[in-house]
C-alpha positions, -999 to +999 in steps of 0.1 A: -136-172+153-127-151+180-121-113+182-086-114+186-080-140+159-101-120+135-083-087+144-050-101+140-054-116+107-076-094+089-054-063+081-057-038+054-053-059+025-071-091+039-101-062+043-099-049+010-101-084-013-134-092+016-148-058+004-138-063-037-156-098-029-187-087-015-180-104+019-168-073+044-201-069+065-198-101+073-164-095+093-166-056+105-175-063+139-150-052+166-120-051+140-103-025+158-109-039+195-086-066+200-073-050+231-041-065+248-060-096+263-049-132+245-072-156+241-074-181+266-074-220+258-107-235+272-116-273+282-124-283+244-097-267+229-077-283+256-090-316+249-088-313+215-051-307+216-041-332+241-056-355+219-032-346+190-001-371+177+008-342+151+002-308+141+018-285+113+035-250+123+048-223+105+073-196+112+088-172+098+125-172+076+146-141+072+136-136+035+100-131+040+092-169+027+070-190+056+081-221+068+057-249+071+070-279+093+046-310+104+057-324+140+046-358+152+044-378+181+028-401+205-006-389+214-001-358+237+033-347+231+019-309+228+012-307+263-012-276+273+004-265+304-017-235+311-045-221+292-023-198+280+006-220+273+014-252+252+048-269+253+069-297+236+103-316+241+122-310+207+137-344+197+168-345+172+153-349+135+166-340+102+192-312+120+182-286+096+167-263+127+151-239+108+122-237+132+146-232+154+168-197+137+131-187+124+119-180+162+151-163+173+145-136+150+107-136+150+092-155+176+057-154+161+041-191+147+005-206+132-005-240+144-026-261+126-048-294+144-068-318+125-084-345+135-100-361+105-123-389+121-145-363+135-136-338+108-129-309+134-098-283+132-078-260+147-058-233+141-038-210+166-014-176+170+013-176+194+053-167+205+072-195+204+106-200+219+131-223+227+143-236+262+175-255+276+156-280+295+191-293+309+182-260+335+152-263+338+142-298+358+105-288+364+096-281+326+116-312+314+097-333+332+060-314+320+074-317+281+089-353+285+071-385+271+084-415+293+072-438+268+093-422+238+128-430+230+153-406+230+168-370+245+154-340+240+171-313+226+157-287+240+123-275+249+094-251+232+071-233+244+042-214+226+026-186+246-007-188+229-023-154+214-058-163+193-069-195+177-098-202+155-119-232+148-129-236+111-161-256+097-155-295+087-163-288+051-141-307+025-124-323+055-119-360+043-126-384+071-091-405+077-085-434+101-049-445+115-044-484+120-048-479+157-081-463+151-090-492+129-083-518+148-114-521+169-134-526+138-107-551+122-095-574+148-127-590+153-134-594+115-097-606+111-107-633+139-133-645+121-113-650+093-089-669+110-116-689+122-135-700+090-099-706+071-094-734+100-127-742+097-123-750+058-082-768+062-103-790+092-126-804+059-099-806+028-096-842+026-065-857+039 
C-alpha cells in the first residue's frame, strides 16, 4: 500500500475502528505526509491494467450514496497514457449517464482490477472527467479500439492520485472461454477423433 493511498483513505474515523480493533500500529507510519506528489503508475501496474477487459468504478451521486458501475471491453480499452493518466472511449450503453452527472459535480472515482487467474488486484484513486473527443483528434485516436464497433460518445480520462495492491486471499481463481481454450481445443479434438473412430466400426 502506498503512502498516499494510505493517507487518503484512513481518516479520522477509519483510524479510530483500527485503534477500537487493536490494529493502529500497524498503519501509523507517515499518516500525516502524503505531501502533494500523486502516485506514479509503474511498468507492473501498467501491465497489469493494459491487460484488463473490465474493471468496476465508483463515483460519487449528489445524495451522498456511491455509485458502483462495471465497464467492459476488449482487452486494453483502459489505455494508460502516462503514468499518471489512464483513459477510455465512452461507448453509448444503457443512457442512464450517471457516471457521467456524478464527475461533473465531484470529479473524484475508485477503480477496481481483478484478474482472477493469477488472483492479483488493484485498486486506484483518481479525478476523472469527461472529454469531447469530436475536438480533440489526437486523444480520440489514443482511446479508440479499431477493432470495436461503434462511436464513441465521448472520452474519460482519470488523472491517477494513489492505488493499492491487495493480497490474493479469498480471490477465487476464474477462467473466460478464451482463457480456456488452449486447454480445450486439443481435448475437444480428441473427441472428435475417437467418436469417428467408433461410427468407422458400428456395423453397417
Amino acid at each position: 500500500m502506498t503512502e498516499r493511498y494510505r493517507a487518503t483513505l484512513f481518516g479520522p474515523d477509519v483510524r479510530a475502528a483500527q485503534s477500537d480493533m487493536g490494529t493502529a500500529h500497524l498503519w501509523t507510519r507517515d499518516l500525516e505526509a502524503r505531501g502533494d506528489q500523486t502516485d506514479r503508475l509503474g511498468e507492473n501496474e501498467a501491465a497489469f491494467i493494459a491487460a484488463r477487459d473490465s474493471f468496476y468504478i465508483a463515483s460519487n451521486g449528489n445524495d451522498g450514496w456511491p455509485y458502483l458501475q462495471h465497464r467492459g471491453g476488449p482487452v486494453g480499452f483502459l489505455k494508460v497514457l502516462d503514468p499518471g493518466t489512464l483513459g477510455f472511449a465512452d461507448y453509448r450503453g444503457n443512457r442512464q449517464y450517471v457516471s457521467l452527472g456524478n464527475v461533473v459535480r465531484d470529479d473524484r472515482v475508485s477503480l477496481f482490477f481483478m484478474d482472477y487467474v493469477r488472483k492479483a488486484r488493484l485498486k486506484l484513486l483518481g479525478h476523472m472527467r469527461a472529454v469531447d473527443l469530436a475536438g480533440d483528434e489526437a486523444l480520440r485516436e489514443r482511446l479508440r479500439d479499431p477493432d470495436y464497433p461503434g462511436r464513441a460518445e465521448r472520452g474519460f480520462v482519470i488523472a491517477v492520485d494513489a492505488f493499492e495492491w491487495n493480497c490474493p486471499q479469498h480471490i477465487a481463481q476464474r477462467f473466460t472461454v478464451e482463457e480456456m481454450m488452449p486447454v480445450l481445443a486439443p481435448m475437444q479434438q480428441r473427441i472428435d477423433e475417437l467418436e469417428a473412430q467408433l461410427a468407422a466400426l458400428a456395423p453397417g
